[in-house]
C-alpha positions as CSV (number, residue, x, y, z in Angstrom):
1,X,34.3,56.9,-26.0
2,X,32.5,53.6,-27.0
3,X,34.1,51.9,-29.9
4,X,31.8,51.4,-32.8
5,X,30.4,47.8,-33.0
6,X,29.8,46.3,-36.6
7,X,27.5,42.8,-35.6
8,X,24.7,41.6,-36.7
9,X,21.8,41.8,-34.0
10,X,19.4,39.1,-33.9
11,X,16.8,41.0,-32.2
12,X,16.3,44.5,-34.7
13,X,14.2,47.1,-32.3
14,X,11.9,48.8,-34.7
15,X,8.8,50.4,-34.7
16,X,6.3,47.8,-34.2
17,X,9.1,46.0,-31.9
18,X,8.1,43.1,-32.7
19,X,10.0,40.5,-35.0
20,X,9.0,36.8,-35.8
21,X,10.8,35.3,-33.4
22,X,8.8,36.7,-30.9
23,X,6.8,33.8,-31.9
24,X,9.3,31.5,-30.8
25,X,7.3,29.2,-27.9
26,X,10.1,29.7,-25.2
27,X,9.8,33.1,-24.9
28,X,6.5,33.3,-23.5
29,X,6.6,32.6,-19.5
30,X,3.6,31.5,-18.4
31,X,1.9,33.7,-15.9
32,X,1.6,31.4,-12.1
33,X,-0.9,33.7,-10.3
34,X,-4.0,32.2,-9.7
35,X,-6.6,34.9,-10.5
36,X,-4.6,36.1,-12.9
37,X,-4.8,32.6,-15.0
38,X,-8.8,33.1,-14.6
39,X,-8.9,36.3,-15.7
40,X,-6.9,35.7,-18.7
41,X,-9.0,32.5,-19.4
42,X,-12.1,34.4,-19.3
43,X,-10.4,37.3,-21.4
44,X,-9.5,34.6,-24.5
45,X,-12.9,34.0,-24.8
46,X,-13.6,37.4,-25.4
47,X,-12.5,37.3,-28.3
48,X,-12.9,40.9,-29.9
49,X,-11.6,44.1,-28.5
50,X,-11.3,48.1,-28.6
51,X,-7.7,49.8,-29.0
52,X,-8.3,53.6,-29.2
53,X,-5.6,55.8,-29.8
54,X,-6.4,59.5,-28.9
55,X,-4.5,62.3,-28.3
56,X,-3.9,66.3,-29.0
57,X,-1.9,65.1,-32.0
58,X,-5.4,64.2,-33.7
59,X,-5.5,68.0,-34.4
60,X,-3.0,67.7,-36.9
61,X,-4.2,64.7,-38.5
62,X,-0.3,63.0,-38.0
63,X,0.9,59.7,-36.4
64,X,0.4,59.6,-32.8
65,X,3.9,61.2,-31.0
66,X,6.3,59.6,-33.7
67,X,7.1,63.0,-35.7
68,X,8.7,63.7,-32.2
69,X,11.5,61.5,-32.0
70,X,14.6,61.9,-33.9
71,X,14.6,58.6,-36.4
72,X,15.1,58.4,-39.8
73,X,11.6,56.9,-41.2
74,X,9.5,58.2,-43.6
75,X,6.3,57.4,-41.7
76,X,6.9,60.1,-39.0
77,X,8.2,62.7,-40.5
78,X,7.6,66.0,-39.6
79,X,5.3,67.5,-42.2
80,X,3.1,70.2,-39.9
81,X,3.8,73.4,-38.2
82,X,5.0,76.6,-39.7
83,X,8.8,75.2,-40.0
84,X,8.7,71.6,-39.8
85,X,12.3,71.4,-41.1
86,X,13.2,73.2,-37.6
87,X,12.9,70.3,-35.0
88,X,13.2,72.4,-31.8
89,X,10.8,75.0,-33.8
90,X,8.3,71.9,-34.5
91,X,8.3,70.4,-30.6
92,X,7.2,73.5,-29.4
93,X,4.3,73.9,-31.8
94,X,3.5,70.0,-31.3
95,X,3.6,70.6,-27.5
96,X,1.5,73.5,-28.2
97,X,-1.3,71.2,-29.1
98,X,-2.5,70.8,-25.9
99,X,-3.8,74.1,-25.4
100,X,-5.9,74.3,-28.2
101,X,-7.3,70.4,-27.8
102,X,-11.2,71.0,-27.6
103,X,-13.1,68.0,-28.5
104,X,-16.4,69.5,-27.7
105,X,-18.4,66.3,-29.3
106,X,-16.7,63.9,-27.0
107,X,-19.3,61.1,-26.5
108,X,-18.0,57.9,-25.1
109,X,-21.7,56.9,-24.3
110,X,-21.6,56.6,-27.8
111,X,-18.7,54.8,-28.6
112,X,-19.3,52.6,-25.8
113,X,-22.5,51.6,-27.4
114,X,-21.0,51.5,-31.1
115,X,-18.3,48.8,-29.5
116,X,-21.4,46.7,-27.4
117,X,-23.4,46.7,-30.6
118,X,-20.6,45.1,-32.6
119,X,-19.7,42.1,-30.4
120,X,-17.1,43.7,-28.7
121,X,-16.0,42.6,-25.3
122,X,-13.2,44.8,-24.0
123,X,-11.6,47.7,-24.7
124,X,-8.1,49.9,-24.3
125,X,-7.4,53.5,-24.2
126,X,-4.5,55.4,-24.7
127,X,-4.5,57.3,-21.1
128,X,-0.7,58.7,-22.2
129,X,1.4,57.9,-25.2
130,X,4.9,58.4,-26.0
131,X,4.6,62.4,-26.3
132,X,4.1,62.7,-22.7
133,X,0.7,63.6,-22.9
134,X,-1.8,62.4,-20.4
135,X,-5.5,61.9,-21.0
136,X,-6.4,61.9,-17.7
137,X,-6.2,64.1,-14.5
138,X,-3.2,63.1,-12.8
139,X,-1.3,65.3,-10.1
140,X,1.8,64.6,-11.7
141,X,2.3,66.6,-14.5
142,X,1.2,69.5,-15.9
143,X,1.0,68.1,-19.6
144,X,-2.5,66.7,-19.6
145,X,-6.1,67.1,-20.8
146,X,-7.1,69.0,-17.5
147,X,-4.5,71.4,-17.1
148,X,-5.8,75.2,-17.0
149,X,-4.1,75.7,-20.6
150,X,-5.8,73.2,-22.3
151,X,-9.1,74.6,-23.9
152,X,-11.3,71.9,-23.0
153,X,-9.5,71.8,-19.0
154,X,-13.4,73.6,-18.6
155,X,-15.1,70.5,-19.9
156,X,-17.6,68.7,-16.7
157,X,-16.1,65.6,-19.0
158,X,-12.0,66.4,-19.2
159,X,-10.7,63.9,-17.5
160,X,-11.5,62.0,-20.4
161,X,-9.7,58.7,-19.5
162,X,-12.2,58.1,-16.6
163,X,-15.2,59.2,-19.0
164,X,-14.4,56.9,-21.1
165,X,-14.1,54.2,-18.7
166,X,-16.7,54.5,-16.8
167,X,-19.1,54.4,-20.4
168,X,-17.7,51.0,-21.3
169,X,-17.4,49.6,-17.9
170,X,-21.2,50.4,-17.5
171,X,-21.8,48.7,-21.0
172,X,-20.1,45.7,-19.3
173,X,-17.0,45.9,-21.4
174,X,-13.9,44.9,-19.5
175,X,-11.4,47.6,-19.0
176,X,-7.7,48.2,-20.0
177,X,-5.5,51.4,-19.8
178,X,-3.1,51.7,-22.5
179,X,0.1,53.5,-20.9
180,X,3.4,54.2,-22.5
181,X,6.3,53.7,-20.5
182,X,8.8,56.3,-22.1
183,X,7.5,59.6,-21.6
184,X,9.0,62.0,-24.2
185,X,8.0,65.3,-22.5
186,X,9.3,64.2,-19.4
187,X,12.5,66.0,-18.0
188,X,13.8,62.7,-16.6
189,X,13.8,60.8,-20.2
190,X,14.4,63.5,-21.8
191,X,16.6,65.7,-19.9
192,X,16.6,69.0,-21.9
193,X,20.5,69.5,-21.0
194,X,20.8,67.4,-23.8
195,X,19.4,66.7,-27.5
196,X,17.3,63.4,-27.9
197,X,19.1,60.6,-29.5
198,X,16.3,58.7,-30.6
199,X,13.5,57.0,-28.9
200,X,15.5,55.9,-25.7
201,X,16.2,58.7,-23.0
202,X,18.5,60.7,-23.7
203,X,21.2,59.8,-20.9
204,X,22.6,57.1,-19.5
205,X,20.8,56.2,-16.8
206,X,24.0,54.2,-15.0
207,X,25.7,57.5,-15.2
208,X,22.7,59.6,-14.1
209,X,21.0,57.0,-11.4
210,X,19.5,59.8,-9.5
211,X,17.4,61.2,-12.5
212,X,16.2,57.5,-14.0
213,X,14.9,56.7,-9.7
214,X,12.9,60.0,-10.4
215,X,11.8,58.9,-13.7
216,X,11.1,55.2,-12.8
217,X,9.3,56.7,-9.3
218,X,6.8,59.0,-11.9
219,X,6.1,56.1,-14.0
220,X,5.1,53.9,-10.9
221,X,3.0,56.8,-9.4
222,X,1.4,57.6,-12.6
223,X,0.1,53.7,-13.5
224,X,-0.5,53.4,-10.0
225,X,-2.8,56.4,-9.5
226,X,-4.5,55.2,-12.7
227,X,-5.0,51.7,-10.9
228,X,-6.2,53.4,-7.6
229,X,-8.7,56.2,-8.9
230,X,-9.9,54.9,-12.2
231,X,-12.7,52.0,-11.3
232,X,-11.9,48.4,-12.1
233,X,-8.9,47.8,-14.7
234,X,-9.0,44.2,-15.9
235,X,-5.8,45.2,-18.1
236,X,-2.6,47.2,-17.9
237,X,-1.5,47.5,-21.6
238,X,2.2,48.7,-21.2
239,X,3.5,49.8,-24.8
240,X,7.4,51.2,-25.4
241,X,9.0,47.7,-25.1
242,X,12.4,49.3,-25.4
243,X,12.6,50.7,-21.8
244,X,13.3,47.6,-20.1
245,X,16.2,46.0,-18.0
246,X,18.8,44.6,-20.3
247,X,21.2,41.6,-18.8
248,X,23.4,39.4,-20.5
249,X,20.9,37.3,-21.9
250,X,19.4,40.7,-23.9
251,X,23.1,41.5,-24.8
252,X,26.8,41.2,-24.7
253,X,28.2,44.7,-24.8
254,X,26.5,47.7,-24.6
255,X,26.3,49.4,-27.6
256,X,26.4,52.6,-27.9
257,X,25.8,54.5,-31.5
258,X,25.4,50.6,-32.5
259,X,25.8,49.7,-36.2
260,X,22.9,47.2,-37.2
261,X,23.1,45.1,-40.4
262,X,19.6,44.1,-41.4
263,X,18.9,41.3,-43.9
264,X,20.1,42.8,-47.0
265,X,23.3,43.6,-45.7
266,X,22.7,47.2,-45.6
267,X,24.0,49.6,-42.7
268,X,22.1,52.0,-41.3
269,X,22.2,53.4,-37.5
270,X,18.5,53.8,-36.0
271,X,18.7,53.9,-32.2
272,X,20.6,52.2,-29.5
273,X,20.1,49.7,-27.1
274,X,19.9,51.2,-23.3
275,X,19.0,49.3,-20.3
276,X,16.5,51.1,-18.7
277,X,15.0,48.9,-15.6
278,X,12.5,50.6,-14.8
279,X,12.1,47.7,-12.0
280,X,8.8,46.0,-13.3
281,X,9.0,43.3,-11.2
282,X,8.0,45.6,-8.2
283,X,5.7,47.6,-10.2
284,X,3.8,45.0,-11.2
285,X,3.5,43.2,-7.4
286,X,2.1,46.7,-6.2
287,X,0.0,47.0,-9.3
288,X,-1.9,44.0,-8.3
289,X,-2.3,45.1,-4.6
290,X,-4.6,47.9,-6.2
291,X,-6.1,45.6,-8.5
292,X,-6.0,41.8,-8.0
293,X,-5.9,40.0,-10.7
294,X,-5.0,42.3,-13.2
295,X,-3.6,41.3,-16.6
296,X,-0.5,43.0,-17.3
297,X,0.8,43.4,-20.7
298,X,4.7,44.5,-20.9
299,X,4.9,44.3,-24.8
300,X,7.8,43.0,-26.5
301,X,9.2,42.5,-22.7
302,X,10.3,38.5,-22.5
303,X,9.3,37.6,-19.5
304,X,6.9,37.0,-16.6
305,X,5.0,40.7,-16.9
306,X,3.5,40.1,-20.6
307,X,1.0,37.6,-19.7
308,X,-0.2,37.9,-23.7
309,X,1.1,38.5,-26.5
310,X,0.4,41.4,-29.1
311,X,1.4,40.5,-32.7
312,X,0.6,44.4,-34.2
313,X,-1.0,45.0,-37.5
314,X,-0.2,41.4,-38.7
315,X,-1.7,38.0,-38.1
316,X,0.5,35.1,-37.6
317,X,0.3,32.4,-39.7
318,X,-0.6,29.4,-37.5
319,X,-2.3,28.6,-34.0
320,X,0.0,29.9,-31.2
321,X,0.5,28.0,-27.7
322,X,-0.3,30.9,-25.7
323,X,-2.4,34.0,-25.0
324,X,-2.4,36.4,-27.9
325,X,-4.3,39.1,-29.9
326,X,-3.3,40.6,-33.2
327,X,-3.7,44.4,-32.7
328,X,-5.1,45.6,-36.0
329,X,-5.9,49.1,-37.4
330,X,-9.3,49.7,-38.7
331,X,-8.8,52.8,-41.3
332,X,-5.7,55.1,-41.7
333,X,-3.5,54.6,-39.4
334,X,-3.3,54.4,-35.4
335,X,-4.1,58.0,-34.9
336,X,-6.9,59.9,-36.8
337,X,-7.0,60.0,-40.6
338,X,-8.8,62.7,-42.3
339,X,-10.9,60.6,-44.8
340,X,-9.9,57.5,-43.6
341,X,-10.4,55.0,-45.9
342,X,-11.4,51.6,-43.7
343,X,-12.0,47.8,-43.7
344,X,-14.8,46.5,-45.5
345,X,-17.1,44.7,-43.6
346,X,-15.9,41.2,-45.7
347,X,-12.4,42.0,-45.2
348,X,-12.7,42.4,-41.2
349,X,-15.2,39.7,-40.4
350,X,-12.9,37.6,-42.6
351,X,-10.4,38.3,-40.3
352,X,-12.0,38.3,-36.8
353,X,-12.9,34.5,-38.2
354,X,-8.9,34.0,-38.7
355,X,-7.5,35.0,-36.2
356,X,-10.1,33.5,-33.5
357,X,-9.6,30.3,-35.8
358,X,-5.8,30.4,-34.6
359,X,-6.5,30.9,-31.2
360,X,-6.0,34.4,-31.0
361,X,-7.6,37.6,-29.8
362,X,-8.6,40.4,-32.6
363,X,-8.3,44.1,-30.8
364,X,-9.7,46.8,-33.5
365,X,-8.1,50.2,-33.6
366,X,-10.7,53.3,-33.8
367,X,-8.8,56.6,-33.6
368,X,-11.2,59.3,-32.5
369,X,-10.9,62.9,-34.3
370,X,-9.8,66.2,-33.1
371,X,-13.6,66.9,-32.1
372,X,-14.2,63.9,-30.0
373,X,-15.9,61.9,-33.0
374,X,-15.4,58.3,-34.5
375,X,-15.6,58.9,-38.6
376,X,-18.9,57.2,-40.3
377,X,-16.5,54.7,-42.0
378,X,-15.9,52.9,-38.4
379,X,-19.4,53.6,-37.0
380,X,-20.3,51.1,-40.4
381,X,-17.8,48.5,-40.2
382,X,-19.1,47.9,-36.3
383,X,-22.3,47.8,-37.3
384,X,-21.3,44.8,-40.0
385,X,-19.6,43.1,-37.2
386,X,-22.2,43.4,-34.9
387,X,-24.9,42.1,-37.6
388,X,-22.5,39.0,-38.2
389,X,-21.8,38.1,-34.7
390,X,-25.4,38.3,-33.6
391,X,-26.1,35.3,-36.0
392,X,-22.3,33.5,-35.5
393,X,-20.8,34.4,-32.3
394,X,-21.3,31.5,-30.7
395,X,-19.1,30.0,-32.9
396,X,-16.7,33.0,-32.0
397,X,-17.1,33.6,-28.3
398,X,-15.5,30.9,-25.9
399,X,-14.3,28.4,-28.6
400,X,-10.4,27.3,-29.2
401,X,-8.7,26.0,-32.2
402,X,-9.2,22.7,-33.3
403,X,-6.5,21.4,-36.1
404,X,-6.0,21.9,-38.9
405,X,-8.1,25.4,-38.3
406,X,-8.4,26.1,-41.4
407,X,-8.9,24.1,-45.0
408,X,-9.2,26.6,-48.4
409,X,-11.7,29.2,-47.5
410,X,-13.0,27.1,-44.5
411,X,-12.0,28.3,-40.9
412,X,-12.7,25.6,-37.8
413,X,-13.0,26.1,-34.0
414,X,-14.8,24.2,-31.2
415,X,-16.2,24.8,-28.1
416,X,-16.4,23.0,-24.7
417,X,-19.3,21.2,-25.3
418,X,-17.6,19.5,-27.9
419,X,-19.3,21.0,-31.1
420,X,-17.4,22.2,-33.9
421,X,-18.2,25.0,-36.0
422,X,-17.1,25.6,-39.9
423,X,-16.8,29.0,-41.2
424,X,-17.1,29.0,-44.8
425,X,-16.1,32.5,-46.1
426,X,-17.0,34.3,-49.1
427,X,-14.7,33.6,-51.9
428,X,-14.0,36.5,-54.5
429,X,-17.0,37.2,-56.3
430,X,-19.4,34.8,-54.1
431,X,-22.6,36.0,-52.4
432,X,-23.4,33.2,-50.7
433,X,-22.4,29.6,-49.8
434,X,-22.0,26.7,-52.0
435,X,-24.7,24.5,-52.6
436,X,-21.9,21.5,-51.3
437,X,-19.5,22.4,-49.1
438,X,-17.0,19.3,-48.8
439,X,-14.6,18.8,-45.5
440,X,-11.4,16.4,-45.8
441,X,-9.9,17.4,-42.6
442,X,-13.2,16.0,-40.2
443,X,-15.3,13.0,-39.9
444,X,-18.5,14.1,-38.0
445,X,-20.0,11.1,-35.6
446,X,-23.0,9.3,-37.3
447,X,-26.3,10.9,-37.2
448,X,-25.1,13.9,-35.9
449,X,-26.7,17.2,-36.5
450,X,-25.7,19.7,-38.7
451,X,-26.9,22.9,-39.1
452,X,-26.2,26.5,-40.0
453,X,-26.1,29.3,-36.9
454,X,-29.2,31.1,-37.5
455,X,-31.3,28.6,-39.2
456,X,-33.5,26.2,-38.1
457,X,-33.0,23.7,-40.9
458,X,-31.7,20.4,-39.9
459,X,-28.7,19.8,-43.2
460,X,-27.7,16.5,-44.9
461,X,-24.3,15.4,-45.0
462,X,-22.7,12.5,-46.2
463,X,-19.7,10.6,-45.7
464,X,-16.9,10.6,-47.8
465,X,-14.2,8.0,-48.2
466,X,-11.8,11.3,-47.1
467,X,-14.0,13.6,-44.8
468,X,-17.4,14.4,-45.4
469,X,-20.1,16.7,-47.7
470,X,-22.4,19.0,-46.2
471,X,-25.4,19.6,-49.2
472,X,-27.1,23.5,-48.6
473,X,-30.8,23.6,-50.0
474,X,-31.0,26.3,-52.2
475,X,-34.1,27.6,-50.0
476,X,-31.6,28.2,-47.6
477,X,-29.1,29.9,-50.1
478,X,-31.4,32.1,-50.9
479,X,-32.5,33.1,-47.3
480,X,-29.1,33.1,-45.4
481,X,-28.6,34.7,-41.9
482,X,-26.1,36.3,-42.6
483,X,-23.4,38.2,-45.1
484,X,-19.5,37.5,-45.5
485,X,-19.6,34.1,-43.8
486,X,-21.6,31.5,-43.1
487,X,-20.9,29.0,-40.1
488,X,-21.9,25.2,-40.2
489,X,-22.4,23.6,-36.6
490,X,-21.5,20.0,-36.2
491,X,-23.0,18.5,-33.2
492,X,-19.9,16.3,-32.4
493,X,-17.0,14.6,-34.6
494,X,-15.1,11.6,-34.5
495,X,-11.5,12.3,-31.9
């Protein structure tokens, strides 16, 4: 028996995974593939992606998979089901989900549209979360969308991961495939000779080597059957970021049962810390045999295989040195909501414009309902990002960060031509721009053009003994392009 461990560990695993040091510049390894670096070159300019979570939980309206693992947080609790105070009772009902799954308004022509329409530029899709359940038509398990059990197995269209990629490859959206790597239905992470723990598997795998091979071999033959049969992936978006090989460097013991002491001083056990290699070195070399080039994404993983970063549901506060999106949810939460309530269209351009300002990547979270259907509410706030980026994208698409990114209300990027573009956003209670918008932080070049994206007016500017003012004819105030934000171009600027 392990003796119990009271420490304090830097690195808390919790939901999201993530803490701020993940932030920390040294622990991003910079990828060294050749194609690779081009591809994630060209995918930083993109700017503006699709995360869809999608599963037979949607039925239930519930957080995707959570309400199966045995952690104390309110935010998966098990509310549904005839006894949801009876766990085993509860797993077999949520499992049961997949027979009665039947989204019969399935569209992704649709969605793939909604998403071109809006500026989007690539997109990811939960082919398997952490319940085990597969979206897709692999010969590996019985738990998935086509099985014989599952109502809509009938559909021409189940094998909906390959639906729904071939509708946004064809709408020239670049592809990724969401996959989780634990796999809670799975006999060989969660043996059922024994109760589950918590998130981790529910052995240990040094004790148990034959069963994790088996496990590790189904997660390789899964993602690579997905990479082989599925069309052109440009990314491999691994999430569970606990399931990972642990050395010294990750810990000093191995804790078992570990005590944690978070911030406040409080105790509380959550889950433990397991090394579970699932060799993603290897994985990764043969992944890219099937598909050259591909961006891999081991979140939360230190290391060579998460070529970006994924800060989720939070935007840092300052430019980062390397590849990064914030993964953000659009209404409710990750899974489907009924009546979702979601982002104004103000409140997510406002924050496409920040985090591309910062250098980052913004992916949107849409969670499709139980009848294969987006809710109006995201149909709406696409169309407002669509209508905004039509007039200012070129301010968006291919530009970097240019310092100090952002002064009050007034986000700043440039592009490779050299021009820089102001964003000045909306303040509380303003419908459109100021008639003088005033810049400390720049010094455009003399007689350089200045204009707003989406007119044709040429602006005057003047020079101030710190930066410069910008003056906006009120013909043009009461004409603009554009809602939200408006986006000054300056020609060129003093280095």
């Amino acid at each position: 028996m392990k003796n119990r461990i009271t420490t304090i560990i830097v690195l808390v695993f919790s939901i999201n995974i993530f803490s701020q040091a993940i932030y920390e510049d040294e622990r991003y390894v910079p990828e060294t593939d050749s194609l690779v670096l081009e591809n994630l070159k060209d995918w930083q300019g993109k700017k503006f992606g699709l995360l869809m979570h999608w599963g037979t939980y949607s039925q239930w309206g519930i957080v995707e998979s959570w309400s199966l693992c045995p952690e104390d947080y309110g935010w998966c609790e098990r509310t549904k089901g005839s006894n949801p105070d009876n766990y085993y009772q509860y797993v077999k009902e949520y499992e049961a989900l997949k027979n009665t799954f039947n989204p019969t308004k399935f569209n992704p022509e649709k969605w793939a549209k909604a998403a071109k329409n809006a500026g989007m530029k690539y997109m990811v899709f939960t082919t398997k979360h952490h319940d085990g359940f597969n979206m897709f038509d692999t010969k590996y398990s019985d738990y998935k969308v086509t099985d014989a059990e599952c109502a809509f197995s009938t559909n021409p269209r189940a094998n909906i991961a390959k639906e729904v990629f071939n509708a946004f490859r064809n709408e020239n959206l670049w592809i990724g495939a969401y996959f989780s790597k634990p796999d809670w239905h799975h006999e060989n992470y969660w043996d059922p000779q024994f109760p589950p723990f918590d998130r981790n598997v529910n052995y240990d795998p040094s004790l148990h080597p034959e069963k994790w091979k088996k496990y590790t071999d189904f997660t390789h033959n899964q993602i690579l059957e997905l990479l082989t049969d599925y069309g052109k992936i440009d990314i491999l978006w691994l999430d569970g970021g606990w399931v990972q090989k642990l050395d010294q460097n990750h810990i000093k013991k191995e804790y078992q049962g570990k005590f944690v002491e978070n911030e406040s001083g409080n105790g509380f056990i959550k889950h433990r810390i397991v090394n579970q290699d699932i060799k993603m070195d290897e994985l990764v070399v043969e992944a890219r045999q099937k598909q050259p080039g591909l961006i891999v994404v081991d979140r939360a993983v230190n290391g060579k295989n998460q070529n970006y970063l994924t800060p989720e549901n939070r935007v840092p506060d300052k430019t980062l040195p390397y590849p990064w999106e914030s993964c953000i949810t659009s209404g409710g939460g990750w899974s489907y909501t009924p009546d979702a309530k979601y982002l104004t269209g103000k409140q997510g351009i406002h924050m496409l414009i920040d985090i591309v300002a910062k250098g980052g990547n913004l992916l949107l979270n849409v969670a499709p309902g139980p009848d294969g259907e987006w809710q109006q509410g995201a149909y709406d706030l696409l169309a407002e990002y669509g209508a905004w980026l039509k007039v200012n994208g070129s301010g968006i698409y291919n530009t970097k960060p240019i310092a100090p990114f952002k002064e009050n209300n007034i986000c700043m990027t440039q592009n490779a031509a050299g021009n820089v573009f102001l964003f000045y956003m909306a303040k509380e209670g303003e419908d459109k721009i100021a008639s003088e918008v005033i810049v400390k932080s720049i010094s455009p070049k003399k007689g350089t053009k200045i204009s707003m994206l989406g007119s044709n007016i040429k602006l005057k500017w003047e020079k101030l003994e710190e930066g410069f003012k910008v003056i906006i004819p009120e013909t043009l105030r009461s004409n603009l392009p554009s809602k939200e934000a408006w986006t000054l171009k300056i020609d060129k600027i003093n280095r």
